[in-house]
Each structure stands twice: as structure tokens, then as C-alpha cells.
PDB file of N, CA, C, O and CB in Angstrom:
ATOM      1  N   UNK A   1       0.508 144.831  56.695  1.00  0.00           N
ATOM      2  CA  UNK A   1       1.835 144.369  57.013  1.00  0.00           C
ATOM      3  C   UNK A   1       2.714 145.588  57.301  1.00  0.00           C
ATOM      4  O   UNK A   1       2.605 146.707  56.801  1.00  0.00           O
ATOM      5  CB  UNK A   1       2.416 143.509  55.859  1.00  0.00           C
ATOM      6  N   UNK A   2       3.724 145.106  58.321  1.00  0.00           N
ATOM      7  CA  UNK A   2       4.223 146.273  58.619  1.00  0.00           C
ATOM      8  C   UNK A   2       5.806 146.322  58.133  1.00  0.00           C
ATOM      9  O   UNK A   2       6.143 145.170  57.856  1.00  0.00           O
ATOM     10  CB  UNK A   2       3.989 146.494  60.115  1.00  0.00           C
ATOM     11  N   UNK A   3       6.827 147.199  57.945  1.00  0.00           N
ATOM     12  CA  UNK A   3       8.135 146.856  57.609  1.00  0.00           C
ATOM     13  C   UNK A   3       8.979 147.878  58.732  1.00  0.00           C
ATOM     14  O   UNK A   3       8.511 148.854  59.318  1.00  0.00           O
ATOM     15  CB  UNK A   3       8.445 147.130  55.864  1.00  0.00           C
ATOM     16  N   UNK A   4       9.941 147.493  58.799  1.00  0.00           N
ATOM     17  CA  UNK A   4      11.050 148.602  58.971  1.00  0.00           C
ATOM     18  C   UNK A   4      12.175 148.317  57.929  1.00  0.00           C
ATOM     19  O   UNK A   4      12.392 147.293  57.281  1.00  0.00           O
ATOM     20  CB  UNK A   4      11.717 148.600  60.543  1.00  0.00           C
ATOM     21  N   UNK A   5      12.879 149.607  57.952  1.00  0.00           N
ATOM     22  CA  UNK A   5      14.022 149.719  56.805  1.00  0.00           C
ATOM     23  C   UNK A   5      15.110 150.754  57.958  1.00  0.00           C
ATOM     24  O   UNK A   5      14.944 151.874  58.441  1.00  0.00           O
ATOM     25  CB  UNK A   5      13.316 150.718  54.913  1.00  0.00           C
ATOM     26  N   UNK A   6      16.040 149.910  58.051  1.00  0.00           N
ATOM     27  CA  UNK A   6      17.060 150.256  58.780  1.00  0.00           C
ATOM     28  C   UNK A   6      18.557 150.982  57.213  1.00  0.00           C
ATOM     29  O   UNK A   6      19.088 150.533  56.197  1.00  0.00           O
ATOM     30  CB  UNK A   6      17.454 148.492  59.911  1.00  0.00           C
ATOM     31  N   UNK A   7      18.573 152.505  58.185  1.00  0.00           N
ATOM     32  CA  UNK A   7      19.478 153.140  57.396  1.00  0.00           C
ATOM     33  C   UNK A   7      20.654 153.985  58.322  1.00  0.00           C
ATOM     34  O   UNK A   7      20.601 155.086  58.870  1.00  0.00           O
ATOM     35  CB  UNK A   7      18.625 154.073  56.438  1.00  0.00           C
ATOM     36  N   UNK A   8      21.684 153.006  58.243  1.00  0.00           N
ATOM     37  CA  UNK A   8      22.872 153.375  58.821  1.00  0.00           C
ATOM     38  C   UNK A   8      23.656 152.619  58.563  1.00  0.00           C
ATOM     39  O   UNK A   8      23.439 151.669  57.810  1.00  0.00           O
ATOM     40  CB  UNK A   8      22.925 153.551  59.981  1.00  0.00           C
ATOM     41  N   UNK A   9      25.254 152.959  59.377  1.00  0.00           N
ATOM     42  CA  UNK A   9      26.271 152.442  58.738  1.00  0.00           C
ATOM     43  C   UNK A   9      27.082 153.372  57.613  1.00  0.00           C
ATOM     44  O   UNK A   9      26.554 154.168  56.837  1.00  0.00           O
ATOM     45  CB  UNK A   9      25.726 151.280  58.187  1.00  0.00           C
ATOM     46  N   UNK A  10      28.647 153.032  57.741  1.00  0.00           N
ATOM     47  CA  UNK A  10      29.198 154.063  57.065  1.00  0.00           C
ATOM     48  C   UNK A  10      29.300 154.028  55.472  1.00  0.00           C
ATOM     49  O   UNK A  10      29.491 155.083  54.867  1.00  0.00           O
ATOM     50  CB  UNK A  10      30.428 154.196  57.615  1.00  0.00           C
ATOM     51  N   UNK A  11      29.175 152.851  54.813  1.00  0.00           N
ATOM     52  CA  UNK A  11      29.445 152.536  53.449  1.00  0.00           C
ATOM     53  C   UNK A  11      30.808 152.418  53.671  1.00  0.00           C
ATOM     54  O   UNK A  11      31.379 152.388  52.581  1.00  0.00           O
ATOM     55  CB  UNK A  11      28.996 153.538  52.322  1.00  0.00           C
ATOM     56  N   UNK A  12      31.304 152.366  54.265  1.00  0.00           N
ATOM     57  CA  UNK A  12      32.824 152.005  53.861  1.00  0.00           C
ATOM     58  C   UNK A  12      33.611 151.228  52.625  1.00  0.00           C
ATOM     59  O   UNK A  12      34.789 151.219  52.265  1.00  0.00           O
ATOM     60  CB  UNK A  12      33.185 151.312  54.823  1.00  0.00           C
ATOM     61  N   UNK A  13      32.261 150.499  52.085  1.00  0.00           N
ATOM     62  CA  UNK A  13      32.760 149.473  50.846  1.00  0.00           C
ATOM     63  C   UNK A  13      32.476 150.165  49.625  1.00  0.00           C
ATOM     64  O   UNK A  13      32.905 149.802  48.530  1.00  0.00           O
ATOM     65  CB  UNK A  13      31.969 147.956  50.771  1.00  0.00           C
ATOM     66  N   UNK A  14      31.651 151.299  49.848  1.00  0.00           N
ATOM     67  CA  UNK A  14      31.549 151.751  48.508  1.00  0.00           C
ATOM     68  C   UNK A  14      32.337 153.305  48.451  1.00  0.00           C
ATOM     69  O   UNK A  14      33.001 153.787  49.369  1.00  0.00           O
ATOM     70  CB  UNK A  14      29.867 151.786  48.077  1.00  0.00           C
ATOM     71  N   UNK A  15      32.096 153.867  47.256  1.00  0.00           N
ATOM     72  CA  UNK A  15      32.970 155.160  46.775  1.00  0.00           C
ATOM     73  C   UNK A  15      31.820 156.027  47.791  1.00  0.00           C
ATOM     74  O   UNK A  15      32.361 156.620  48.724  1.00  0.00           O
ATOM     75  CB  UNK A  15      33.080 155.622  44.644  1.00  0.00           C
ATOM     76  N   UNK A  16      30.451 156.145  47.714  1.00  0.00           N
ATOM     77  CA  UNK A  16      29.633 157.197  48.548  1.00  0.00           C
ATOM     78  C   UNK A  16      28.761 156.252  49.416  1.00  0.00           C
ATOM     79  O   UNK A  16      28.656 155.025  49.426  1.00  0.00           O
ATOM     80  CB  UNK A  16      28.650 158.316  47.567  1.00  0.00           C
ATOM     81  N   UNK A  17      28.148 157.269  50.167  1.00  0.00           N
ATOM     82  CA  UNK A  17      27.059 156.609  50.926  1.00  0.00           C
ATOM     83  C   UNK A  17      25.768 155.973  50.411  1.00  0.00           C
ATOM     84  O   UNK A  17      24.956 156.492  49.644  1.00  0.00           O
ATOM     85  CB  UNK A  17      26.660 157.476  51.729  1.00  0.00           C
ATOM     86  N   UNK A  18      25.713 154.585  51.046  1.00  0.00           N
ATOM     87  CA  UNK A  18      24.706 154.003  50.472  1.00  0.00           C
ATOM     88  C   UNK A  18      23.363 154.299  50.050  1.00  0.00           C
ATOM     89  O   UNK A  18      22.862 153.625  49.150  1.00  0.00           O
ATOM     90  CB  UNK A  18      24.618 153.310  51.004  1.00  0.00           C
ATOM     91  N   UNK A  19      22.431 155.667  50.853  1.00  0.00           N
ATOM     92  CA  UNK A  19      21.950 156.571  50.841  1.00  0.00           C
ATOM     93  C   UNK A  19      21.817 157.055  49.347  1.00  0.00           C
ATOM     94  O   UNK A  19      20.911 156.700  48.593  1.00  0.00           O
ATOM     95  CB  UNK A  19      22.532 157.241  51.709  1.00  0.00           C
ATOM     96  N   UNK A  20      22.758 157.840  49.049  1.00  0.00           N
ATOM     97  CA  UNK A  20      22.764 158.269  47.782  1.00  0.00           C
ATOM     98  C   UNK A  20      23.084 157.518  46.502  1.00  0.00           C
ATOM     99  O   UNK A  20      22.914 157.984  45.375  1.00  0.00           O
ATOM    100  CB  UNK A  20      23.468 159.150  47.838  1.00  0.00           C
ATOM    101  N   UNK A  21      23.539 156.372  46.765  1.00  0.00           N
ATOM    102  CA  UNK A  21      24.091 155.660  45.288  1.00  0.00           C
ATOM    103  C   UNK A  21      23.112 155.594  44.744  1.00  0.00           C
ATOM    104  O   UNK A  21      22.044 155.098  45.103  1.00  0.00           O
ATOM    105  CB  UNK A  21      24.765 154.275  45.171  1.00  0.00           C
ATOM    106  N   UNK A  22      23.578 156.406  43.244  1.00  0.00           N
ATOM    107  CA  UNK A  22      21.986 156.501  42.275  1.00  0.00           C
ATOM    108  C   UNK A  22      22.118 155.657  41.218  1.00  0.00           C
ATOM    109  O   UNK A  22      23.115 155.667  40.496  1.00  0.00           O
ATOM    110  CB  UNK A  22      21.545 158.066  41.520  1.00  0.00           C
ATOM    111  N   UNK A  23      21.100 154.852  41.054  1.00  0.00           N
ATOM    112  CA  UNK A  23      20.483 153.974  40.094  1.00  0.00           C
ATOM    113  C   UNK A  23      20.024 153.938  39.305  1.00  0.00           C
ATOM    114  O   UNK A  23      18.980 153.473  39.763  1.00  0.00           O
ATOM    115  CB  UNK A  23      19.996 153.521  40.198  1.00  0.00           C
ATOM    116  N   UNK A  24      19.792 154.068  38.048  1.00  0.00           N
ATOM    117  CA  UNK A  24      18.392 154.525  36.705  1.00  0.00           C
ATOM    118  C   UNK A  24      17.883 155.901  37.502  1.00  0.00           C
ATOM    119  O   UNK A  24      16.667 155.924  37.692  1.00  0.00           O
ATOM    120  CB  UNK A  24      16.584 152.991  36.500  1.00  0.00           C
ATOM    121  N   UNK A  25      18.598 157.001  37.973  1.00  0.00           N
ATOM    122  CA  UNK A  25      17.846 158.035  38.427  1.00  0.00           C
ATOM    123  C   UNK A  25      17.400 158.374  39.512  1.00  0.00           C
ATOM    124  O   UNK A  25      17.110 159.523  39.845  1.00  0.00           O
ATOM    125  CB  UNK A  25      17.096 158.082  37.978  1.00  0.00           C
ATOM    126  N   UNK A  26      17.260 156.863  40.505  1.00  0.00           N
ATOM    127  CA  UNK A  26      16.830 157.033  41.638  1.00  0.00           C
ATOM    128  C   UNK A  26      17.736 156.756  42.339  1.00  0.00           C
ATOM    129  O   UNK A  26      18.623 155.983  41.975  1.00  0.00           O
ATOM    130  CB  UNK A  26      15.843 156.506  41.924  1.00  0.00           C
ATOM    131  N   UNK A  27      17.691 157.678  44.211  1.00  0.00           N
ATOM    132  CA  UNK A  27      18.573 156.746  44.932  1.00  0.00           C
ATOM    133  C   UNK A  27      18.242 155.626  45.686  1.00  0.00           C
ATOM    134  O   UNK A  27      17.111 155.434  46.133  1.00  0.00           O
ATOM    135  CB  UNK A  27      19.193 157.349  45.689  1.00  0.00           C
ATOM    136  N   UNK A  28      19.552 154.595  45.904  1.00  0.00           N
ATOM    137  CA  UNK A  28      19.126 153.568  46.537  1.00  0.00           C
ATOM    138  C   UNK A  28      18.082 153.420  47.585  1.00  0.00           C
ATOM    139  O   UNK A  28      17.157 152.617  47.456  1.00  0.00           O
ATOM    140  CB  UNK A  28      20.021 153.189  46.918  1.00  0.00           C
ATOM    141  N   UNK A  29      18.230 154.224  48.668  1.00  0.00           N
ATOM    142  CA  UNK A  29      17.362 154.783  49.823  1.00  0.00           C
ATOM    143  C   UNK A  29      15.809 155.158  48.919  1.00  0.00           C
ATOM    144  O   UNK A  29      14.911 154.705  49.629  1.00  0.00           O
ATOM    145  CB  UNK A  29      18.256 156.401  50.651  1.00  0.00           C
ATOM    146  N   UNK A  30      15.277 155.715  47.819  1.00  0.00           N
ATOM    147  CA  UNK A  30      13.956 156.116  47.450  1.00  0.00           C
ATOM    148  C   UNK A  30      13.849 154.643  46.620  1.00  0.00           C
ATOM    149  O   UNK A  30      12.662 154.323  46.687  1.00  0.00           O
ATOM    150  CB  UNK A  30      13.775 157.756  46.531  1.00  0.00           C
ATOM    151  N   UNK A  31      14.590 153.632  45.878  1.00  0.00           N
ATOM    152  CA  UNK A  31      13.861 152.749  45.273  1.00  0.00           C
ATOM    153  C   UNK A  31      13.613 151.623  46.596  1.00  0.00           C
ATOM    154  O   UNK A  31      12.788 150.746  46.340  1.00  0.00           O
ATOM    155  CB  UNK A  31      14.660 152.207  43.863  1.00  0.00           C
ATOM    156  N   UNK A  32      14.153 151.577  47.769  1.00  0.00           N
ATOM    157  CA  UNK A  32      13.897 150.372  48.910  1.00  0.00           C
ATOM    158  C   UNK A  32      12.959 151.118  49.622  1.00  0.00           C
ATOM    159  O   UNK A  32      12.418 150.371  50.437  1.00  0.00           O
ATOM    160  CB  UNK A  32      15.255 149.802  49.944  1.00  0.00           C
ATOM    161  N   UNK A  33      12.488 152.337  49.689  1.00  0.00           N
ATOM    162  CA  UNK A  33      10.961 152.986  50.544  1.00  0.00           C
ATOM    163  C   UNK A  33      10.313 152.779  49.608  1.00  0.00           C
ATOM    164  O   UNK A  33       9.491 151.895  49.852  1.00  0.00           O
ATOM    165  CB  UNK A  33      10.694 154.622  51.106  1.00  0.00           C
ATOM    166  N   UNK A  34      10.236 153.261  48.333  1.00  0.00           N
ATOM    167  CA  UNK A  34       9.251 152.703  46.845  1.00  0.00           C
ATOM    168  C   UNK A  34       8.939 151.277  47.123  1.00  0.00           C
ATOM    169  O   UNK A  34       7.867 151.075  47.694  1.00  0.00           O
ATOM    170  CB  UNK A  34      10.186 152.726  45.132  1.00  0.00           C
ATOM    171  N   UNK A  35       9.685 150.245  46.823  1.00  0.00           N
ATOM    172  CA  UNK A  35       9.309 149.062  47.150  1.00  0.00           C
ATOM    173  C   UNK A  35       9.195 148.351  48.202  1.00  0.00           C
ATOM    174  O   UNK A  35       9.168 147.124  48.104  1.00  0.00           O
ATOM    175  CB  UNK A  35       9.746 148.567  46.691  1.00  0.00           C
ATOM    176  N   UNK A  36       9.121 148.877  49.211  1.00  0.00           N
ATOM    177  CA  UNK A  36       8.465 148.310  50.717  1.00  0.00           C
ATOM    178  C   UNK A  36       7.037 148.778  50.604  1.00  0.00           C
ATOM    179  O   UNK A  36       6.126 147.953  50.534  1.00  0.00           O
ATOM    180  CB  UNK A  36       9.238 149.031  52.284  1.00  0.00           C
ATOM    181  N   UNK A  37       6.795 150.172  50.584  1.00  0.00           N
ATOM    182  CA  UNK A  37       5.984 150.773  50.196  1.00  0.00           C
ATOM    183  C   UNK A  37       4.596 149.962  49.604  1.00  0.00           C
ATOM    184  O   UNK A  37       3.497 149.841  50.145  1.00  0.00           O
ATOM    185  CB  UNK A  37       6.665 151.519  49.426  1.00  0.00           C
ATOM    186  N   UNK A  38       5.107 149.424  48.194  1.00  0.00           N
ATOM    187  CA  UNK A  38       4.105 149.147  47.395  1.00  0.00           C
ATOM    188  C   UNK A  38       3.495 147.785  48.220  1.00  0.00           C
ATOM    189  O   UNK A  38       2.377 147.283  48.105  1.00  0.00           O
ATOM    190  CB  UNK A  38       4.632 148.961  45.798  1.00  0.00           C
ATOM    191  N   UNK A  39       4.524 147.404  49.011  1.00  0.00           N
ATOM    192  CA  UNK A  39       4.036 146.028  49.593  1.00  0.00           C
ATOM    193  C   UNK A  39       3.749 145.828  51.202  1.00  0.00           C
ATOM    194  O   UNK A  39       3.637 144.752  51.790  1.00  0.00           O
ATOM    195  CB  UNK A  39       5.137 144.994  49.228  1.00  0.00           C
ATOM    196  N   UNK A  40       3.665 147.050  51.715  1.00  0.00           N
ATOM    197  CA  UNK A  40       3.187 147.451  53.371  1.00  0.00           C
ATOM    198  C   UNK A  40       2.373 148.389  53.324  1.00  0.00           C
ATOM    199  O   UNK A  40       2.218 149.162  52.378  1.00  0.00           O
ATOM    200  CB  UNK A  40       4.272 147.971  54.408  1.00  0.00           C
ATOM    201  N   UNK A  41       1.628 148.377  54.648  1.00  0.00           N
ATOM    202  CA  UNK A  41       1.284 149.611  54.467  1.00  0.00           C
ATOM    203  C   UNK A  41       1.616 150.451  55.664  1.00  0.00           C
ATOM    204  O   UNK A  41       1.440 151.670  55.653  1.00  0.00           O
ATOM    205  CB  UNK A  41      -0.040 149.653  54.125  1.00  0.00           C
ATOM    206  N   UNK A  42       2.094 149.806  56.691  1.00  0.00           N
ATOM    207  CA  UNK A  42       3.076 150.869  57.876  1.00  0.00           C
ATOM    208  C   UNK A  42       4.550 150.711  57.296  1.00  0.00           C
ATOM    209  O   UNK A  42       4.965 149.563  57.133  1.00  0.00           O
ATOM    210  CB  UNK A  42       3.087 150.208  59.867  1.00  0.00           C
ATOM    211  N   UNK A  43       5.166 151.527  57.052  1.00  0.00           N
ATOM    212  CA  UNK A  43       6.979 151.288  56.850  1.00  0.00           C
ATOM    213  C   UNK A  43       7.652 152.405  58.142  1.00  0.00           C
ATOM    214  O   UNK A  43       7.229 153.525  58.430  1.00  0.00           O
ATOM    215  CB  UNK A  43       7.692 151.993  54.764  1.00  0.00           C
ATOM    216  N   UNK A  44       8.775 151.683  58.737  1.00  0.00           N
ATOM    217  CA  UNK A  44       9.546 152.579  59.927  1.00  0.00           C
ATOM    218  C   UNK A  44      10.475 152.802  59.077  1.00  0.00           C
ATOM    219  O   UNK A  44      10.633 151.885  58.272  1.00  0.00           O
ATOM    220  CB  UNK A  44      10.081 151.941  61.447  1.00  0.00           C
ATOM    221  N   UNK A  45      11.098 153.626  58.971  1.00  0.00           N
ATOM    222  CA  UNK A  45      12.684 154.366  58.567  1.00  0.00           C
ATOM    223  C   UNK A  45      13.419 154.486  59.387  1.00  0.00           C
ATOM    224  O   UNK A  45      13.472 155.522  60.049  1.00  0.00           O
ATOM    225  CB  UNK A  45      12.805 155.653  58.100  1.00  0.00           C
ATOM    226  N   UNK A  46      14.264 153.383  59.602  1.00  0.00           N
ATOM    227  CA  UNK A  46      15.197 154.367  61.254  1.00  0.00           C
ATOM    228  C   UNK A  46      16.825 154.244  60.174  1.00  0.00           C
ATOM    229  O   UNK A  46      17.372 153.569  59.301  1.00  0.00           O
ATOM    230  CB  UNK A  46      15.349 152.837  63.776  1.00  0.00           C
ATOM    231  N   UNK A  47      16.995 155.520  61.097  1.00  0.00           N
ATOM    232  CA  UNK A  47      18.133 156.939  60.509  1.00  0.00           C
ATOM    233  C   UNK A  47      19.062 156.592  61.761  1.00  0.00           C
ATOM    234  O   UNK A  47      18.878 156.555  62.978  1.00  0.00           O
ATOM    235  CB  UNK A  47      17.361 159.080  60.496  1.00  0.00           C
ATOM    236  N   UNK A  48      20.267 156.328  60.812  1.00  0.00           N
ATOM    237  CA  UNK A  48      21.048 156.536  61.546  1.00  0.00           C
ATOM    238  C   UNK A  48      22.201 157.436  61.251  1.00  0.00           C
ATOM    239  O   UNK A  48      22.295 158.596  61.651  1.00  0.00           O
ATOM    240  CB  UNK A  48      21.288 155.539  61.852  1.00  0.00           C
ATOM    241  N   UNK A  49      23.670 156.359  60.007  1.00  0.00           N
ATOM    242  CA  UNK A  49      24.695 157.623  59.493  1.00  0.00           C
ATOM    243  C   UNK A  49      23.657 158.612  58.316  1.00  0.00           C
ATOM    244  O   UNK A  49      22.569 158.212  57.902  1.00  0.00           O
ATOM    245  CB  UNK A  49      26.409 156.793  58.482  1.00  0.00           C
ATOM    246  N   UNK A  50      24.171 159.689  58.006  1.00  0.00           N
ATOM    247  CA  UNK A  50      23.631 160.227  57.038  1.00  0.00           C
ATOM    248  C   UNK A  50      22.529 161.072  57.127  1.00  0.00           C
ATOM    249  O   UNK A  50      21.948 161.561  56.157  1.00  0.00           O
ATOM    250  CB  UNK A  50      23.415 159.427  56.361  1.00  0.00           C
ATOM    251  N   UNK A  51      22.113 161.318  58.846  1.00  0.00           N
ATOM    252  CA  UNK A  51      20.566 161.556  59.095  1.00  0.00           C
ATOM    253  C   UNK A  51      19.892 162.469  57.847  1.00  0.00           C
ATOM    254  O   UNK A  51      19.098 162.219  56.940  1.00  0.00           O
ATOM    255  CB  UNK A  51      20.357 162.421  60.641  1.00  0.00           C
ATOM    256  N   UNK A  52      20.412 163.304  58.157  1.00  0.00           N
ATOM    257  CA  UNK A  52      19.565 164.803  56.872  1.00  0.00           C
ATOM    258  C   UNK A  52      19.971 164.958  55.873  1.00  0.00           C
ATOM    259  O   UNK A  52      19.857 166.046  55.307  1.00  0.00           O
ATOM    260  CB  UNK A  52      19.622 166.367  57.113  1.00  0.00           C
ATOM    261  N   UNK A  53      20.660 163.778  55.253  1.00  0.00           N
ATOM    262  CA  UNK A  53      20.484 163.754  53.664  1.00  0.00           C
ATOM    263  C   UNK A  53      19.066 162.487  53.726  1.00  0.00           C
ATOM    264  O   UNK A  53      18.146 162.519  52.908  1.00  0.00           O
ATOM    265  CB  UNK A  53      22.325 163.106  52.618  1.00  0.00           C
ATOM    266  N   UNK A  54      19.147 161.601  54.686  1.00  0.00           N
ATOM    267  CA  UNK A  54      18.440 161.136  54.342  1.00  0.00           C
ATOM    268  C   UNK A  54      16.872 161.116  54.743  1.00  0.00           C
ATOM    269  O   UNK A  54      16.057 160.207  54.589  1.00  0.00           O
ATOM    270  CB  UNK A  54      18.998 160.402  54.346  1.00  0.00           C
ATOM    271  N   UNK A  55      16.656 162.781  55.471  1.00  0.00           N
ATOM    272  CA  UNK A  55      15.216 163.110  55.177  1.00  0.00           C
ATOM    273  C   UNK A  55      15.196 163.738  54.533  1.00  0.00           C
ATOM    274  O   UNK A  55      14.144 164.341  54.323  1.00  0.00           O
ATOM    275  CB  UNK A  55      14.425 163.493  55.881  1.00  0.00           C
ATOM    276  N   UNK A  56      16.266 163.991  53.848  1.00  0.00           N
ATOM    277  CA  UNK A  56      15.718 164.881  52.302  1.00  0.00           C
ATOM    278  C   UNK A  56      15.160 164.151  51.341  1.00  0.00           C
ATOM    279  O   UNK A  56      14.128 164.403  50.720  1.00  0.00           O
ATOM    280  CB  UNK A  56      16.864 165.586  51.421  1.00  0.00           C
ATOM    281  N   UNK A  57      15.946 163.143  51.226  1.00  0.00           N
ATOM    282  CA  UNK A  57      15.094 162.140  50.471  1.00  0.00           C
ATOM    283  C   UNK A  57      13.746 161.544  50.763  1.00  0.00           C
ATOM    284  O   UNK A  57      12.811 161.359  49.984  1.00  0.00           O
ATOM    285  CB  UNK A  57      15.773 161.155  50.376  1.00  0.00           C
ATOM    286  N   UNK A  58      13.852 161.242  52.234  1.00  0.00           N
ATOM    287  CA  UNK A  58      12.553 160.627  52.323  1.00  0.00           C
ATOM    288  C   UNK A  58      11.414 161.780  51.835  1.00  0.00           C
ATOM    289  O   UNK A  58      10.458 161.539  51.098  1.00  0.00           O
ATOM    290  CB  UNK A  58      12.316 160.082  53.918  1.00  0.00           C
ATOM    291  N   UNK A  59      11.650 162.691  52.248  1.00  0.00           N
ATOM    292  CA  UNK A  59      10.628 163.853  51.957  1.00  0.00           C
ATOM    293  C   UNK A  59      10.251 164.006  50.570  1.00  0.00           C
ATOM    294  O   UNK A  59       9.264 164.736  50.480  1.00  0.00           O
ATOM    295  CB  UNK A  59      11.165 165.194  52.378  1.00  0.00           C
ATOM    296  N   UNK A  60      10.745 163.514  49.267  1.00  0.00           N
ATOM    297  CA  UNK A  60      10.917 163.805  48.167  1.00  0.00           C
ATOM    298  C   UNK A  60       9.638 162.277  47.666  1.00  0.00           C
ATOM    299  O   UNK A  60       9.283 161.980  46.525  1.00  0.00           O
ATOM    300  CB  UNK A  60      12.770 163.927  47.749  1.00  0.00           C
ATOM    301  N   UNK A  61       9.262 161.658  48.877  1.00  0.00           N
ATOM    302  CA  UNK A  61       8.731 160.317  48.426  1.00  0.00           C
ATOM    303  C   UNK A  61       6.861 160.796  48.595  1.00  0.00           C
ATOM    304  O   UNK A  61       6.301 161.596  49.344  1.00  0.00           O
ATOM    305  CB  UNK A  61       9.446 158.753  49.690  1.00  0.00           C
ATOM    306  N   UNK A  62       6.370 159.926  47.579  1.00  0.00           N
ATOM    307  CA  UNK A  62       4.507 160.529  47.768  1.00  0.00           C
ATOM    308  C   UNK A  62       3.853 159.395  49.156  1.00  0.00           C
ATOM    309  O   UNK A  62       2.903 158.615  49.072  1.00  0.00           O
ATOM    310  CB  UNK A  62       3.190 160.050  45.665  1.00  0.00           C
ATOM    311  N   UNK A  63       4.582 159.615  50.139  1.00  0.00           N
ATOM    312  CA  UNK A  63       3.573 158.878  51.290  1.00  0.00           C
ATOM    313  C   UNK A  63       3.643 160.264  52.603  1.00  0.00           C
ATOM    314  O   UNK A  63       4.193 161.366  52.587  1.00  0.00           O
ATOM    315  CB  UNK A  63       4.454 156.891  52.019  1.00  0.00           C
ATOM    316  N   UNK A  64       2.835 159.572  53.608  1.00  0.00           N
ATOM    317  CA  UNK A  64       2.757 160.739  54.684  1.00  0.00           C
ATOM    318  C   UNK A  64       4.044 160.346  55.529  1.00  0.00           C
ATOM    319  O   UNK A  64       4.542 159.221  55.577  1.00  0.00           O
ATOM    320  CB  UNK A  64       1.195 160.769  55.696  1.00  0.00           C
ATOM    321  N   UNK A  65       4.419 161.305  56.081  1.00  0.00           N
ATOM    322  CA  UNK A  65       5.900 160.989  57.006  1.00  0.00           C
ATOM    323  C   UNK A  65       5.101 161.446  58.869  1.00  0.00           C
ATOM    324  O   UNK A  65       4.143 162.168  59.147  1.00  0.00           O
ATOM    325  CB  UNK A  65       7.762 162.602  56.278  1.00  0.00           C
ATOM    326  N   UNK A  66       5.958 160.704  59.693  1.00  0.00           N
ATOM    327  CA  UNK A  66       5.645 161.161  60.684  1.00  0.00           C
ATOM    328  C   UNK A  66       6.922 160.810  61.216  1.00  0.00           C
ATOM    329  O   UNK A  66       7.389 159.673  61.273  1.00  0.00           O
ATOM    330  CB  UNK A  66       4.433 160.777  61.237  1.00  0.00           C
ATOM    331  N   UNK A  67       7.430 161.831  61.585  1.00  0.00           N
ATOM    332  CA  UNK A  67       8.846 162.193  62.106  1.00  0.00           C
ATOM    333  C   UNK A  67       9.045 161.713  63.761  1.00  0.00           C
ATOM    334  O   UNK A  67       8.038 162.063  64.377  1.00  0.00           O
ATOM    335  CB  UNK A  67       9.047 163.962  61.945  1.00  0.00           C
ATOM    336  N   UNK A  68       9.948 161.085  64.579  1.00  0.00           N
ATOM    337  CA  UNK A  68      10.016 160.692  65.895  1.00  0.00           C
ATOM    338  C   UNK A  68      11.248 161.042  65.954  1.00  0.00           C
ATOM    339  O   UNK A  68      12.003 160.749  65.026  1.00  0.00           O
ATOM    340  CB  UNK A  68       9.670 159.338  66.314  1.00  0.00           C
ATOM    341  N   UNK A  69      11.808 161.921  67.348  1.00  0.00           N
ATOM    342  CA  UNK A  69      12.809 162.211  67.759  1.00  0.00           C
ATOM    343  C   UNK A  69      13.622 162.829  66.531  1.00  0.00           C
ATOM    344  O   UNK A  69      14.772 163.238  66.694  1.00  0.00           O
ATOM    345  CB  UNK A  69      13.294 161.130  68.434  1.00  0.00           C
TER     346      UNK A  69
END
């Protein structure tokens, strides 16, 4: 099964970017790739606000990345 996880948009409703709002430790963005993850086995990431905070994170996750554009 395959997923995509769409990440953009400004957060405007919250105090930070949705990206980073941290949870029990994790951020939002690493517990929704964690749990797609456990239940796909292709996942797309498309980046939109936030780009390079949010391959920092992705990078911080134990799967293989393959980067486009």
C-alpha cells in the first residue's frame, strides 16, 4: 500500500508550525511518517511551507529517503 503525506500550509491556527509541534517528545511531522510507515510500505512526503526544517526531521526517521526536486 502506498500513502502520501502532504506537508504544507502556514499553521496560522496554531502558536508554531505544524511541523514542529512536539508531542510526548516527538514532532507531529515524525509521529504521522512513524505511523503511515508502520502501515505502508511506499510513503510520499510532499514539502511544502517549512521545506528544511522539515527534512531535518524526516532525516532523523529509520526508513530510506529518496529525495525529488
Amino acid at each position: 500500500m502506498r500513502a502520501i503525506i502532504l506537508v504544507a500550509g502556514q499553521s496560522t491556527r496554531l502558536s508554531e508550525p505544524k511541523i514542529v509541534f512536539n508531542s510526548q517528545g516527538k514532532t507531529l511531522l515524525e509521529k504521522i511518517c512513524l505511523l503511515t510507515l508502520n502501515a505502508c510500505n511506499d510513503v510520499l512526503v510532499l514539502l511544502g511551507s517549512k521545506t528544511q526544517k522539515s527534512i531535518e526531521i524526516i532525516r532523523t526517521l529509520p526508513f530510506n529517503i529518496k529525495q525529488i526536486g
